[in-house]
VEXKEBA-480494 format. One record per residue (C-alpha): residue in three letters; x, y, z; residue number from 1. Coordinates in steps of 0.05 Angstrom, whole numbers, plus 5000, padded with zeros to 4 digits. Example, Ala and Ser with C-alpha at 12.3 -4.5 7.8 and 13.67 -1.06 7.14 Angstrom:
residues 2
ala_5246_4910_5156_1;
ser_5273_4979_5143_2;
end
This chain:
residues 392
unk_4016_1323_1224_1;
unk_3956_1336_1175_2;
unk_3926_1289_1131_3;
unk_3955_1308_1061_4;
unk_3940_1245_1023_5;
unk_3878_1255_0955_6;
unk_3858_1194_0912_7;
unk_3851_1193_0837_8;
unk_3812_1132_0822_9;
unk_3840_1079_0868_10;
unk_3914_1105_0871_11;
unk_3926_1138_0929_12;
unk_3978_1203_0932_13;
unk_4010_1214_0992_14;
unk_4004_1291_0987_15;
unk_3977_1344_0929_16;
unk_4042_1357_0893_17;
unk_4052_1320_0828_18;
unk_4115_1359_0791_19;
unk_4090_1369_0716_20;
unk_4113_1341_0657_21;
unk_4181_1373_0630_22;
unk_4254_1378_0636_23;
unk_4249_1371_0712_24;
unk_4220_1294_0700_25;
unk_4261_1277_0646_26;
unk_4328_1235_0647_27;
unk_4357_1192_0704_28;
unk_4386_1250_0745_29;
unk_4316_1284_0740_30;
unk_4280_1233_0757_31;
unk_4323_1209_0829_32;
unk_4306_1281_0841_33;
unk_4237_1283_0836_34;
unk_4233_1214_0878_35;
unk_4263_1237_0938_36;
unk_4235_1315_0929_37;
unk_4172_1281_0975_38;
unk_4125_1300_0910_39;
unk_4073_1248_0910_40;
unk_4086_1241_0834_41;
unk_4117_1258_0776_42;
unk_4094_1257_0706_43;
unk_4151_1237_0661_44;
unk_4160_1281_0589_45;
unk_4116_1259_0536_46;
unk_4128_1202_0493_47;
unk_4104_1202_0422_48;
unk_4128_1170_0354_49;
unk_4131_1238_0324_50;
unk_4202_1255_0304_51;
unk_4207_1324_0294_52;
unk_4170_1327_0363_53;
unk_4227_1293_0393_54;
unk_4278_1339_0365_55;
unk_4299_1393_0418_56;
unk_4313_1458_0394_57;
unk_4368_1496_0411_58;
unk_4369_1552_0447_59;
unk_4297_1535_0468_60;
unk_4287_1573_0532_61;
unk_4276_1650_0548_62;
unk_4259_1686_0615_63;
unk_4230_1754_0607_64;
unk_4229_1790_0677_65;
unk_4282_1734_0710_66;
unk_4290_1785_0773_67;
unk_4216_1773_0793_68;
unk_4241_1701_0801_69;
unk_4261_1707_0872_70;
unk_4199_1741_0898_71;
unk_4161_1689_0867_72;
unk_4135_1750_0823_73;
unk_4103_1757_0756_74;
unk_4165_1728_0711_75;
unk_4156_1689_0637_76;
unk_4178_1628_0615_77;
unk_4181_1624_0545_78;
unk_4199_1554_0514_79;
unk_4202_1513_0459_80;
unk_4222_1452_0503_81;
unk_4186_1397_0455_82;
unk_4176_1319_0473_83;
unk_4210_1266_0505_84;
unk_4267_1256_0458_85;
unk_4272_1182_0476_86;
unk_4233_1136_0432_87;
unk_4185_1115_0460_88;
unk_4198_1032_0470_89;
unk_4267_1048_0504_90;
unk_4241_1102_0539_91;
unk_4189_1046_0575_92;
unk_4250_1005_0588_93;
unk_4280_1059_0636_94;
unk_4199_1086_0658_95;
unk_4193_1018_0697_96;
unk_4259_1027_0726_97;
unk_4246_1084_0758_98;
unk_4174_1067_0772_99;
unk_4210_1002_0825_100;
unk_4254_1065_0851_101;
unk_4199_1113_0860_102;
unk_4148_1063_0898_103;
unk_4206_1045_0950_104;
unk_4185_1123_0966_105;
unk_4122_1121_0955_106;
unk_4121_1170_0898_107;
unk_4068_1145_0833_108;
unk_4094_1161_0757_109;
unk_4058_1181_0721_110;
unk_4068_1163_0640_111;
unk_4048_1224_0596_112;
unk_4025_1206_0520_113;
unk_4010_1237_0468_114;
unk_3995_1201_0402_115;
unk_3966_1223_0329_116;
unk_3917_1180_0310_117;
unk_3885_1109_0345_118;
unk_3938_1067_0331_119;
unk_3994_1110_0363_120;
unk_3946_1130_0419_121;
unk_3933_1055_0430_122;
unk_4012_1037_0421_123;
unk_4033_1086_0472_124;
unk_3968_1066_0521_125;
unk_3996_0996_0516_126;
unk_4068_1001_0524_127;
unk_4060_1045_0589_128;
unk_4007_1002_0619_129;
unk_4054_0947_0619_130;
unk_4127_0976_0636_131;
unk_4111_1009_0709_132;
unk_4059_1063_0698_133;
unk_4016_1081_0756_134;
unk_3967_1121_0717_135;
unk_3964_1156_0650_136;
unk_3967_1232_0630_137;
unk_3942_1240_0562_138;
unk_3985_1307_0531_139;
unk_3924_1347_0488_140;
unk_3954_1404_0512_141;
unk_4020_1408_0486_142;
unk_4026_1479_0453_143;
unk_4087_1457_0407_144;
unk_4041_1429_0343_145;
unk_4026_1451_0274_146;
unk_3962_1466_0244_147;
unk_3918_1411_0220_148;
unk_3963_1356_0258_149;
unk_3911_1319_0315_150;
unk_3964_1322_0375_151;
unk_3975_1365_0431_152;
unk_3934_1436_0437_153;
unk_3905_1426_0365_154;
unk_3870_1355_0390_155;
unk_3854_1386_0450_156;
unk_3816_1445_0429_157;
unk_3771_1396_0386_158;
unk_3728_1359_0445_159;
unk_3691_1310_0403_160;
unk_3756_1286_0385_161;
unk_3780_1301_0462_162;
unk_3727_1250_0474_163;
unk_3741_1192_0421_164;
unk_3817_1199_0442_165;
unk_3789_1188_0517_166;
unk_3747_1136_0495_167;
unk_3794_1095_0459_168;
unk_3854_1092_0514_169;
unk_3804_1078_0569_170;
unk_3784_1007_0531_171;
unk_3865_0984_0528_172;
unk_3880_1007_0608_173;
unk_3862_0988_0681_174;
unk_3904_1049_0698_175;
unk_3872_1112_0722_176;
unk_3873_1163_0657_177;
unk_3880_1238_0664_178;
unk_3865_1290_0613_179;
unk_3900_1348_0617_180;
unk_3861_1411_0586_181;
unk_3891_1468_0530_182;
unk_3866_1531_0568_183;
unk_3858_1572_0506_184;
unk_3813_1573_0450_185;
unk_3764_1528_0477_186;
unk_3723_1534_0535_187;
unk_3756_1478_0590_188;
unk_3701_1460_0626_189;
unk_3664_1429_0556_190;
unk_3729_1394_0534_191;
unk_3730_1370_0607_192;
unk_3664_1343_0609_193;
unk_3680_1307_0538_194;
unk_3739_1280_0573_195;
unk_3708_1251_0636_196;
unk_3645_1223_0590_197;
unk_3701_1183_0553_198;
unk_3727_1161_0614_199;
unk_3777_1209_0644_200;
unk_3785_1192_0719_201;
unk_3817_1267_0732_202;
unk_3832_1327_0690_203;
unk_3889_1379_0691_204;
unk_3855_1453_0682_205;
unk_3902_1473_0649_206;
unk_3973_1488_0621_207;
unk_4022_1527_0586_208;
unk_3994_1583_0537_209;
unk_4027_1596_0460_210;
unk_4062_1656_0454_211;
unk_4108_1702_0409_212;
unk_4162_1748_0426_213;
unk_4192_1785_0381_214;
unk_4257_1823_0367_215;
unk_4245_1885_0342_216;
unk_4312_1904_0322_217;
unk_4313_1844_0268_218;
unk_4245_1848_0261_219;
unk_4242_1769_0270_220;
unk_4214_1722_0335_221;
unk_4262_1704_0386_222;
unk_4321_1661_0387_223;
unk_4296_1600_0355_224;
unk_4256_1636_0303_225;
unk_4184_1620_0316_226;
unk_4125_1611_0373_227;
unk_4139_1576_0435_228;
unk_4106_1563_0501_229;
unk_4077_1611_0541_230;
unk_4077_1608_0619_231;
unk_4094_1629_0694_232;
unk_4065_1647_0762_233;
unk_4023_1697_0730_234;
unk_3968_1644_0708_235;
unk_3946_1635_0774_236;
unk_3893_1677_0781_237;
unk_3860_1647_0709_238;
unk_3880_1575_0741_239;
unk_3835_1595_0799_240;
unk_3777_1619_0751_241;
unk_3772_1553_0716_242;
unk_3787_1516_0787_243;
unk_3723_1552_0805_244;
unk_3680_1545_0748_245;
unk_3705_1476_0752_246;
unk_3680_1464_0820_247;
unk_3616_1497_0804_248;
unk_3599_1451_0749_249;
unk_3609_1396_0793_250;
unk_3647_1347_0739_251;
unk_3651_1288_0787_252;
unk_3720_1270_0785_253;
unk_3790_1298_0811_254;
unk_3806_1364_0787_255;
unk_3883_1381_0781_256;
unk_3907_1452_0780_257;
unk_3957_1452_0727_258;
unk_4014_1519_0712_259;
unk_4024_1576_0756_260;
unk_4051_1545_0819_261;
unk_4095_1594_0850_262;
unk_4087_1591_0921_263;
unk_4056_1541_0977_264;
unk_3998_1599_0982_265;
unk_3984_1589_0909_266;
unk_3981_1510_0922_267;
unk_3927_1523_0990_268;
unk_3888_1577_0941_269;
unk_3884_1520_0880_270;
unk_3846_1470_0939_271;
unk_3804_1527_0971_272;
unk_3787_1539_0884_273;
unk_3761_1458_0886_274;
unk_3832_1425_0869_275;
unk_3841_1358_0890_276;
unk_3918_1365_0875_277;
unk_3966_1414_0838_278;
unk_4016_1400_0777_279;
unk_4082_1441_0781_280;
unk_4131_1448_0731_281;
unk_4158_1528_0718_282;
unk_4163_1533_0788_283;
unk_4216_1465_0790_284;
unk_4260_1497_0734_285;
unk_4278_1568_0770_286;
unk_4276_1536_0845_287;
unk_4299_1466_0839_288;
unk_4260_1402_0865_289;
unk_4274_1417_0934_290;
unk_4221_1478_0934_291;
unk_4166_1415_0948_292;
unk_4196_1394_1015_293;
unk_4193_1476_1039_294;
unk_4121_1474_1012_295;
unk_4092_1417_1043_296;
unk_4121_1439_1111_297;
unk_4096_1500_1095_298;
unk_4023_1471_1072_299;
unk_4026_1429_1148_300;
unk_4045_1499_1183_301;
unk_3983_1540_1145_302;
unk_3930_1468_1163_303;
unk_3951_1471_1236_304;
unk_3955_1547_1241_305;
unk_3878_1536_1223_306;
unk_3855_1472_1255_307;
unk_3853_1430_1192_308;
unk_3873_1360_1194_309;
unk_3859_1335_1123_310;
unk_3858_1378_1047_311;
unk_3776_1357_1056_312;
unk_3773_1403_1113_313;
unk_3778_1460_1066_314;
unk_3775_1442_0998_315;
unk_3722_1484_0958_316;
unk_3712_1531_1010_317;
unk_3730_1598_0977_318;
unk_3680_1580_0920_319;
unk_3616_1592_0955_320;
unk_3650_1659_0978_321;
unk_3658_1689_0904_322;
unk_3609_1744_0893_323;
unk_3573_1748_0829_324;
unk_3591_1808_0773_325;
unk_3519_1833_0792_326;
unk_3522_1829_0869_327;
unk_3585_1872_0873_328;
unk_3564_1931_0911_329;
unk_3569_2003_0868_330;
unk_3549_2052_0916_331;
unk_3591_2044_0983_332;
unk_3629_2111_0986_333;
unk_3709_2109_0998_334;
unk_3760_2153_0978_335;
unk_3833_2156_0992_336;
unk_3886_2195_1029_337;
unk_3960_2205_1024_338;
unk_4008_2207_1088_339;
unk_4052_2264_1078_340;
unk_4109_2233_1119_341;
unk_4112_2168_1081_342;
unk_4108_2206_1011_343;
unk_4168_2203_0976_344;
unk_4135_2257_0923_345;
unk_4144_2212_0857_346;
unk_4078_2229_0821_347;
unk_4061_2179_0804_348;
unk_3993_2184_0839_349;
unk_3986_2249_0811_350;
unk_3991_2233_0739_351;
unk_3952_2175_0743_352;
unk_3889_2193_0772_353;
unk_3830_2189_0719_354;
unk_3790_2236_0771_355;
unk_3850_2298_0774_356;
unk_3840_2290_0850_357;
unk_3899_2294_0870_358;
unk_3945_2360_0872_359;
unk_4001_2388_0906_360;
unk_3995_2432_0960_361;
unk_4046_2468_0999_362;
unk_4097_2425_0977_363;
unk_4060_2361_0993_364;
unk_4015_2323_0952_365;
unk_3934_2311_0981_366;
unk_3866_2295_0953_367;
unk_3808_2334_0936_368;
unk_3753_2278_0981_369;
unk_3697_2318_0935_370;
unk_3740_2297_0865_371;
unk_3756_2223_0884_372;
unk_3716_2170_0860_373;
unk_3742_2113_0911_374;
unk_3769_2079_0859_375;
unk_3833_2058_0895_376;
unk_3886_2063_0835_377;
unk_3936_2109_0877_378;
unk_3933_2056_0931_379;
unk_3954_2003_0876_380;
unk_4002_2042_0848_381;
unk_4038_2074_0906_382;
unk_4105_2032_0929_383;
unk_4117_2070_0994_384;
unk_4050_2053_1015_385;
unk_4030_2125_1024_386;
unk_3974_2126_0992_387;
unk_3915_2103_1044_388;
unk_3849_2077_1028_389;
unk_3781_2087_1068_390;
unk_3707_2086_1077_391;
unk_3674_2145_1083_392;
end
């Protein structure tokens, strides 16, 4: 079997699948489930003192696209799921119950934070450190905050304060501390930087977006009436961006892939980007925890397929393969083709084409090679697969 095991500081994981903060990692039932998923950790839902944070809303949840869900395609979940609703000292009673549980598998918790000012952010630092935490996941992410309050995505998007925060629970811990990133409004890679110079052992890049959906037949936002978090598989590719850019500023410590975790190819693509590990949590709420035992068996398949006995084997090694805006070649000459057996004569193709190469003739649809600019968007578009593609 491959090697799957990564290190973050001097706590070793026994494979790259930590299963995100949320509903998935939150009450007893939860938790047993993410022990004995074979995750190498969990991150349990956020504890803070604020009370209205701990207040779930309800309804609080809203799919748009839910049929994409079992093609692992480009679905939405939209959210106002707040904070742990525990407070936070009886919470840390339970924490280091399940922490004895978890180790007896070999699976790490990890405690997720997020405070207000330095003497929450130093109350919560201390109460995890000593009730079972095996490292520390400080929440400046969180998209469920108000203006002007220093918590969550507001914090986060402020990296001087990212790095006083940092700063401050690194003095009061021995445990590992993670940062994990807002991924809009800001530019990551500088908060990340502020983080690891406070003392961040690993960062998250990144989460959950904010969002609004409205109903426009009352005119008013969704269900529960205001903004709510923003996310699905369809934040891989901008995962992979800042996994790159990431990589290519060459931060020093463990990068974490966070959001957008659909599929065991998305969780090989997020190492080949420079992850050391992933974070899943969308992907545990339409699937159930026992998607991680089909990935990793799926992860060992793809390693041996290829010869690779550890994650080091090919971590990083798509990023030196990314061409550069500038280096994209302009001037090879393709153009595209349409099978006239495989057409099924929708017209899509037709109507779509910014060039007007393509007509019908004789009944059947073809294109003009002198007319088409190579630009492929009748491939893309075409579901039969009719549409062909080729170099001149």
């Amino acid at each position: 079997m491959p090697d799957l095991k990564i290190k973050i500081k001097d706590v070793v994981l026994k494979n790259p699948l930590i299963i995100a903060s949320g509903t998935p990692t939150y009450g007893s039932s939860m938790v047993k489930k993410c022990i004995r998923s074979e995750a190498a950790a969990f991150v349990t839902k956020t504890l803070c003192y604020t009370e209205w944070l701990q207040r779930q809303p309800r309804p609080r949840w809203h799919i748009e696209h839910p049929e994409a869900i079992d093609n692992s395609g480009y679905f939405s979940l939209y959210s106002t799921e707040r904070l742990n609703p525990t407070p936070p000292e009886e919470y840390a009673k339970k924490m280091k119950g399940y922490a004895q549980e978890a180790h007896d598998f070999d699976v790490r918790v990890i405690a997720s934070i997020a405070g207000t000012d330095p003497e929450t952010w130093a109350r919560l630092t201390d109460l995890v450190t000593e009730n079972g935490a095996d490292l520390i996941e400080l929440n400046l992410q969180c998209p469920h905050v108000e203006k002007g309050q220093p918590t969550g995505m507001v914090a986060g998007r402020d990296p001087e304060l990212c790095y006083s925060i940092l700063e401050l629970v690194r003095k009061r811990t021995p445990l590992p501390v993670i940062g994990k990133i807002v991924g809009e409004g800001v530019d990551p890679i500088q908060v990340a930087r502020r983080m690891i110079a406070g003392g961040a052992d690993a960062v998250v890049i990144t989460g959950r977006f904010q969002g609004l959906y409205l109903d426009i037949a009352t005119e008013k936002p969704l269900h529960w009436g205001g903004m709510g978090g923003y996310g699905g598989f369809w934040q891989a590719p901008i995962i992979r961006k800042w996994l790159v850019r990431a990589s290519e500023a060459n931060l020093g410590v463990p990068v974490i892939g966070g959001a957008g975790i659909g599929t065991f190819e998305d969780v090989i693509s997020y190492i080949l980007c420079g992850a050391t590990a992933v974070q899943t949590c969308a992907a545990i709420i339409v699937y159930g925890h026992k998607i991680i035992k089909r990935w990793l068996r799926q992860i060992s398949g793809w390693m041996d397929a290829k010869g690779y006995r550890s994650l080091a084997d090919f971590s990083g090694r798509s990023v030196g393969k990314i061409i550069a805006p500038s280096q994209i070649p302009g001037d090879v000459p393709y153009v595209s083709r349409i099978d006239p057996d495989a057409c099924q004569k929708c017209l899509r193709c037709l109507e779509a084409c910014p060039y007007e190469a393509i007509a019908v003739v004789e009944k059947k649809l073809v294109v003009d090679p002198e007319k088409c600019d190579g630009c492929r968007l009748c491939v893309a578009l075409c579901q039969q697969g009719a549409a062909e593609f080729y170099q001149k």
